[in-house]
MIPAKE-69103 format. One record per residue (C-alpha): x, y, z. Coordinates in steps of 0.02 Angstrom, whole numbers, plus 50000, padded with zeros to 5 digits. Each point is the difference from the previous one (the first is absolute). Example, Ala and Ser with C-alpha at 12.3 -4.5 7.8 and 13.67 -1.06 7.14 Angstrom:
% residues 2
506154977550390500695017249967
% end
This chain:
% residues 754
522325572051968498314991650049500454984449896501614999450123498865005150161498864985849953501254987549971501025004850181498424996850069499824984849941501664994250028499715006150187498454990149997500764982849959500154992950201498075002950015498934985549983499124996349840498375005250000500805017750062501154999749863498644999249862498825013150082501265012450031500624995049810498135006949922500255015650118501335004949923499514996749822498575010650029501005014250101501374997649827498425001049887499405016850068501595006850007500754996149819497935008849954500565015750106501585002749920501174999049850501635003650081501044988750050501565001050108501614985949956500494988350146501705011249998499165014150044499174990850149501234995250043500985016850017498555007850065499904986750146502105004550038499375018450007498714994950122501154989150100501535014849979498675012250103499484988450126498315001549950499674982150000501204984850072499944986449913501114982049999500554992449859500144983149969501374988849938499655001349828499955019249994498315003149893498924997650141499675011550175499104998250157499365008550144500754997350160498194996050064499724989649863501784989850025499404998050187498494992849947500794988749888501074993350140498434997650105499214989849871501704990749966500114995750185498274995550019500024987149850501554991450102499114996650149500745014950115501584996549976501285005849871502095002749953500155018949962501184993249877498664990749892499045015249984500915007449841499534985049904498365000650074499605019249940501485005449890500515014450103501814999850058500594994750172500595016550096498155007649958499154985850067501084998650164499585020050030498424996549995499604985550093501125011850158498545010649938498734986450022500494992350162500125017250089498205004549930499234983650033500104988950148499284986349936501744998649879501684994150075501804996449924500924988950067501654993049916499655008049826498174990750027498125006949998498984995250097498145001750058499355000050153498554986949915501564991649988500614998950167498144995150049499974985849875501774994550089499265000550164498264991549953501224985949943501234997550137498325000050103499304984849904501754992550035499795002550186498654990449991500734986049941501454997650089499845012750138501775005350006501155007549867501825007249991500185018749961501394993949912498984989449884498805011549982501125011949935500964988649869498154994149939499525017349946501815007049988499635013250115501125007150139499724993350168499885016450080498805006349912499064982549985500015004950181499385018250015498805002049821499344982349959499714987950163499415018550098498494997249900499354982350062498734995150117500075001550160500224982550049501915001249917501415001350114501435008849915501814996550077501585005449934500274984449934498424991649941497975002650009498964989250052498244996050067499095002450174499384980849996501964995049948500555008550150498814992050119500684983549930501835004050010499525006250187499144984050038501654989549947501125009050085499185003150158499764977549999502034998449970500455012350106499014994750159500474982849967501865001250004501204997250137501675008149936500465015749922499935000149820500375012049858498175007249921500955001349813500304981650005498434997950074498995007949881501214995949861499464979650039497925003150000499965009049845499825016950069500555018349963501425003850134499295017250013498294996650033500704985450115501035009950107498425013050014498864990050070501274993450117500375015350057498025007550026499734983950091501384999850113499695018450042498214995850029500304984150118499334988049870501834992350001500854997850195501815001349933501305012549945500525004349846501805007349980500255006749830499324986949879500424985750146498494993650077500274992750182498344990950089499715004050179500194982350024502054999549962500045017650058499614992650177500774983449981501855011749945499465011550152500134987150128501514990349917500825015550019499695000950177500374986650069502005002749895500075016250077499224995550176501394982349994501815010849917499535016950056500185005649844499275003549844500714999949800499005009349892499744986649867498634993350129499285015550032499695002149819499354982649975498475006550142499775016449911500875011350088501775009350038501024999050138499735017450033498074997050018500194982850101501005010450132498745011849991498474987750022500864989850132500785013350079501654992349993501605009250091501434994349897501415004449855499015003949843501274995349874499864999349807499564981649987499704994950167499265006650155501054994250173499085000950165500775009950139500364983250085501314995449861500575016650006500415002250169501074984450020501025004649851500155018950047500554993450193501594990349905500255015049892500245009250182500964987350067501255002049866500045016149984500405004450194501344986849989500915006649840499764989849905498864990849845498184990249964499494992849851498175001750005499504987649886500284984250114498715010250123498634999949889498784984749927500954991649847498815000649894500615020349983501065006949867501515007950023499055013949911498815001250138501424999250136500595016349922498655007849978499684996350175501735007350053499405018349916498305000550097500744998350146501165012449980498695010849926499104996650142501525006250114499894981450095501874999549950501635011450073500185012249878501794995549966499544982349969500654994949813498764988849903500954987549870498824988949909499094989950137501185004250142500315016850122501555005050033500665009850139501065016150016500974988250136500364985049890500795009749841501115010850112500724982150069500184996949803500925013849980500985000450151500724982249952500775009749848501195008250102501584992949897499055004249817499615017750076501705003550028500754994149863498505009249890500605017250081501764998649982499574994349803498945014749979501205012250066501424993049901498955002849836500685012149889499125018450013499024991650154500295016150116498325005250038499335018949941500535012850095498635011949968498605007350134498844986049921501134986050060500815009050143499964984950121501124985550083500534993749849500955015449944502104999249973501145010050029499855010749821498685005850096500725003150180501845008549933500735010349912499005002949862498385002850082500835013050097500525008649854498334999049918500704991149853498804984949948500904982049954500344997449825499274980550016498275006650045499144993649827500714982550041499704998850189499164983350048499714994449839501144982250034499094998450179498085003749909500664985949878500494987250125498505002350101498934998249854500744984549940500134992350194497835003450051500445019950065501104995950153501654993649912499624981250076499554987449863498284990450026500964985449989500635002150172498435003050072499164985249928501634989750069499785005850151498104994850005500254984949923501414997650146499265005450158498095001049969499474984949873498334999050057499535015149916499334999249829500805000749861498565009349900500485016350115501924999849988500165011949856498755012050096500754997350160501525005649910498965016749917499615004750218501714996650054501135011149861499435014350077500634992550175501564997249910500085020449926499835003850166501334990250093501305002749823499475017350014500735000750193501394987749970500465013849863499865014050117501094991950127501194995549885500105016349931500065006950195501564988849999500685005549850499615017250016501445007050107501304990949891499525007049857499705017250066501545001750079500714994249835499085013949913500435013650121501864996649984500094997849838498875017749988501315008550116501524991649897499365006849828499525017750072501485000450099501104996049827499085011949882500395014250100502024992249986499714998649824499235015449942501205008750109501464990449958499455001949789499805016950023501785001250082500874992149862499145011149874500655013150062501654994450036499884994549804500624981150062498234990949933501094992849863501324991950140499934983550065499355011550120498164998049962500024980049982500825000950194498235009350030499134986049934500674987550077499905007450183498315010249996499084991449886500264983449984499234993650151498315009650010499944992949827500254982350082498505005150110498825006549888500154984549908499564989950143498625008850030499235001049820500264980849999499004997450167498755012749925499894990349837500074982450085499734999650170501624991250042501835007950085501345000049911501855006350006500645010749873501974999549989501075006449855500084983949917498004996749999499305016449968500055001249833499054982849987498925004350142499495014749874499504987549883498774990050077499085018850055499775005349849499464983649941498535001750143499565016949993500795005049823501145012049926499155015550029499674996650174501864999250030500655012849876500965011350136500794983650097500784993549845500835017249952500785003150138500644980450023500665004949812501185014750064501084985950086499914987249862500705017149907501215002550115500444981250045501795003849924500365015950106501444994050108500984994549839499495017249934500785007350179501504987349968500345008349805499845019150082501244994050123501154993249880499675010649855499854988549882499015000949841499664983449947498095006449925499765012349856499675017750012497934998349946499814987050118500435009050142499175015549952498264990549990500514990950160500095018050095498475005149906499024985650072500745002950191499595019149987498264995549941499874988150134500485011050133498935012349960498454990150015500764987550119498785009450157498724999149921500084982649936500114996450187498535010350045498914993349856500484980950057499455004550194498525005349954499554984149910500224990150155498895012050082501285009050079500195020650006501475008449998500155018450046500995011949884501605007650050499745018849995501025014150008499765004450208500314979950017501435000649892500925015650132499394987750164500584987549924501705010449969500055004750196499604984550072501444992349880501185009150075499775000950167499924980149981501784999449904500905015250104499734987850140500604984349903501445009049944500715007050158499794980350079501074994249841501914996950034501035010449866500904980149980498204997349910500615010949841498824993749879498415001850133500725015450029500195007049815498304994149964499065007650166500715014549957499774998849824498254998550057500035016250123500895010249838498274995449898499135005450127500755015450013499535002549814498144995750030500044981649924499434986550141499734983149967501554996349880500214980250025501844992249974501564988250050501585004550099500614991149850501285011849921499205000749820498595007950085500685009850133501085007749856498405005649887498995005450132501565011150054499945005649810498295006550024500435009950172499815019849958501105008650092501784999149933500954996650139498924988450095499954991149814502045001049998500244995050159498674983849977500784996049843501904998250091499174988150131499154989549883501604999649912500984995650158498544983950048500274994349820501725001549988500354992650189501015012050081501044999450136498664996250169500635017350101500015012149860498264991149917499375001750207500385018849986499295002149842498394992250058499875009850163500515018749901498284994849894498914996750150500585015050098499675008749834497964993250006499654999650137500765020050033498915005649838498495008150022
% end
């Protein structure tokens, strides 16, 4: 084991100079000499080997490896190896070369030099690079010698000759030069190279007479921009300079004054000032009015004196007391934009020099005065605009508290307001009219009309403020359409109200008829007689007439009359507005008399007893009229109350008053009736016999098919026997005395019952 000691040692010994090498060589041989003379047992290079491991294993000693794996070192002895490594390459070393340079592998050299630069300030890595602070001294001694030469150098090419980072060119390397270095962000140079650069621009400065850019300056005598624009700007702060310098612009008090009084005598000879010349002297316009203590209009790229303001502003007046218009850019100096003109226009009015309801367009005012004569030459186009608008479909306007106003219709003044029921078109209300507007500028009047009537009456005005001449006048226009639509509607408004309040009265009137007179034929068991289709025709069939007309002027906004021989098509174009389900009630009960179209030939065939249909078919055809009169009311009720009308139920208590105001009413008609009247006669008191039995309201002929079944359906026997005979007499024309007699036994009869 001292044979391998000896020769690690020797390997270990190998980067040592030469004369080292060989004394440290006959050390050992002598150390090897005495030891092989002390003992005679030796111990394998395994069992170093292991014993090392052991060592290693209890963390008795720390040793690094190398690459080869038969060799260790100490980690003070692998730092000092890196110092020595470093040193021999001038202060400056790759981490990365290190393995080759010492054989120990790359992640225990990187640990250690962390260990190395912490411990020692004199180290530093920078980039995966050693270096030395000798190193940075050599660096600095250099660019120093460099200085000398040429006085001025680029940190930039500084830092590509030594491939070092700017930055820290900067802060470690030119920190350590003389004092007689100036260091600036972007170059270093020398005291005596700034004196010269001083001197040179301090002569081209003084001896110019225009301002000039310093970069272009300096850029044509050879000189670092930086340092140029320095100087310039210690010696114009210190007065070495008499000029300004704006930015990197450089303006001699010479042109300074020479722009100075050019721009006085423009201002002092227009009155006014653009701020192109006040920039060419160095200042705003802001600061001129200032200095000069100006009273004017301090615009955005010109400055006005008061004196051109106040002759424009008195025609601005002048036009505005007499309603009418000024184009303000004929009042000002041509040489002003229109910009300028505007912008003119606002400060005034900012300024409150203006009426407040004064309209700026462009570079004209407008007044209040002047559009109301616009509009009020629209008189025609206004009317015509209302009457469109309120002949728009759905154009009634909204009838709730929201919209509550002049405009409302009557939907909102009848019937249906009273009886708290809200219109059915409410989710369509004003749609057509919002449309129209929309498409016509807001008022219903196309712009085309106003810019006709400009075009017509004022041509001087310009046509660059038509369109928003036409924008300010619309909501003229609203206003006048909105009041021609009120009047009209003023106008229109007792028509159709009276129209709605008789045809509310006719329907309500009728319903009570027809539940009373349905009722009656139930129980009188005649609501499969021609009976019922008489009912139709004479109760029902005009309100139905009526409530047509009015869902049509609901749906459309236009009257119409509804006969028999257009309803069914009037029908048709409803539900094609409003749909199906709108008019569901309406068409049912329009389809009982389509049903019952055929019941006078039906009467005819009872009369004549003839059979010429089969047995099924007439079964289903009394099927379909019982059905029918059983729901026949309130069909009709159901169909009012889509057209917004209520009708009251016909109770029991209504039913008896009903019973005694009947017939008091036909007592008295009976007793006036001359017993030559037989048929009035048998049917009044056909009438006063149903009364008598608690059935009101039956509805039929003095046509002897009827007066015989509603004698069939009298209760008592012998006021049934004894109508029967005189319905038998009127049919069968008896002889005038005897049919007489008959007639007056049967009204003494009624009119003696109780």
């Amino acid at each position: 084991w001292l044979a391998g000691w000896a020769a690690l040692r020797l390997r270990r010994l190998r980067g040592l100079g030469f004369w080292f090498a060989m004394d440290a060589i006959r050390e050992l041989k002598k150390q090897l000499q005495a030891a092989q003379q002390l003992t005679t047992r030796k111990i394998s290079e395994r069992n170093c080997i292991d014993l090392v491991q052991k060592l290693l294993a209890a963390e008795q000693v720390k040793l690094i490896h190398t690459v080869s794996g038969k060799e260790w070192l100490t980690p003070d002895r692998l730092d000092r190896e890196i110092v020595e490594a470093l040193n021999a390459s001038g202060g400056r070393l790759s981490v990365i070369e290190l393995p080759n340079e010492i054989g120990v592998a790359i992640e225990h050299i990187e640990s250690r030099v962390d260990i190395m630069c912490k411990r020692d300030g004199s180290l530093m890595l920078l980039h995966g690079e050693l270096l030395t602070n000798q190193y940075m001294q050599t660096v600095a001694q250099e660019i120093e010698e460099i200085l000398q030469e040429a006085g001025s150098m680029g940190v930039s090419d500084l830092a590509t000759r030594y491939c070092l980072p700017a930055d820290f060119l900067r802060n470690q390397v030119l920190t350590r030069l003389g004092g007689s270095h100036i260091v600036r962000q972007n170059s270093v140079h020398t005291a005596a190279y700034e004196a010269r650069v001083e001197a040179r621009v301090r002569g081209a400065l003084r001896g110019s007479t225009q301002p000039l850019g310093l970069p272009q300056l300096a850029s044509r005598l050879g000189v670092d921009s930086d340092i140029f624009v320095a100087a310039a700007q210690r010696m114009i702060r210190q007065g070495l300079v008499p000029g300004k310098l704006s930015g990197t612009t450089f303006t001699p008090k010479i042109s300074n004054d020479r722009q100075t009084s050019r721009m006085d005598d423009f201002f002092s000879s227009n009155h006014y000032l653009p701020a192109s010349l006040a920039k060419a002297a160095g200042l705003t316009l802001k600061e001129f009015s200032q200095s000069r203590k100006a009273d004017g209009a301090l615009l955005g790229t010109v400055f006005l004196e008061s004196q051109l303001v106040d002759a424009a502003l008195a025609s601005l007046t002048e036009a505005m007391g007499s309603d009418s218009w000024a184009d303000v850019q004929p009042l000002l100096p041509p040489a002003l934009a229109a910009a300028d003109a505007k912008e003119l226009l606002q400060h005034l009015m900012i300024k409150k020099r203006l009426p407040q309801t004064a309209a700026l367009m462009e570079t004209a005012v407008v007044s209040q005065g002047f559009l109301k004569s616009i509009a009020s030459g629209l008189k025609k186009e206004v009317a015509e605009a209302a009457q469109r608008l309120l002949n728009a479909p759905a154009a009634a306007a909204k009838s709730s508290k929201k919209a509550a106003a002049p405009a409302a219709d009557d939907w909102d003044d009848d019937g249906p307001k009273k009886k708290g029921k809200k219109p059915a078109r409410g989710a369509k209300k004003g749609k057509a009219e919002e449309e129209e507007r929309e498409e016509t500028g807001g008022s219903g009047v196309d712009d085309q009309a106003i810019l006709d009537l400009l075009a017509e009456q004022f041509p001087e005005v310009p046509e660059s403020i038509h369109m928003e001449l036409c924008s300010h006048v619309q909501p003229l226009l609203a206003a006048k359409v909105t009041e021609a639509q009120a009047t009209l509607r003023s106008a229109m408004q007792g028509k159709r109200k009276a129209m709605f309040e008789q045809a509310e009265k006719l329907v309500q009137e009728r319903y009570e008829r027809l539940a009373l007179g349905t009722r009656a034929l139930e129980a009188t068991k005649l609501q499969e007689t021609p009976l019922f289709q008489h009912l139709l025709r004479e109760v029902v069939a005009e309100p139905l007439h009526s409530l047509l007309a009015l869902r049509w002027e609901e749906a459309s906004g236009a009257l119409l009359e509804v006969t028999a021989a257009n309803r069914k098509s009037c029908l048709e174009k409803i539900v094609a507005k409003v749909g199906q389900a709108e008019v569901d009630n309406l068409s049912n009960l329009l389809a009982l008399f389509s049903k019952g179209k055929d019941g006078k030939d039906a009467k005819d065939t009872k009369e004549k007893e003839t059979k010429s249909s089969s047995k099924a078919d007439k079964k289903a055809e009394k099927e379909a009229e019982k059905q029918d009169s059983m729901d026949v009311a309130d069909i009709y009720h159901a169909a009012a109350d889509e057209c917004h009308i209520f009708c009251r139920k016909v109770d029991k208590r209504r039913e008896k008053a009903v019973v005694q105001e009947q017939r008091v009413e036909i007592r008295e008609k009976l007793r006036g009736t001359a017993a030559s009247d037989a048929p009035m006669v048998c049917l009044l008191g056909l009438q006063m016999a149903l009364l008598q039995d608690g059935i009101p309201g039956l509805l039929f002929t003095a046509e002897p098919w009827a007066l015989r079944l509603v004698a069939k359906s009298v209760s008592e026997e012998t006021a049934r026997e004894e109508a029967l005979a005189l319905c038998k007499a009127i049919e069968e024309a008896a002889e005038p005395v005897a049919l007489e007699a008959a007639a007056a036994a049967w009204r003494e009869r009624q009119l003696n019952a109780k």
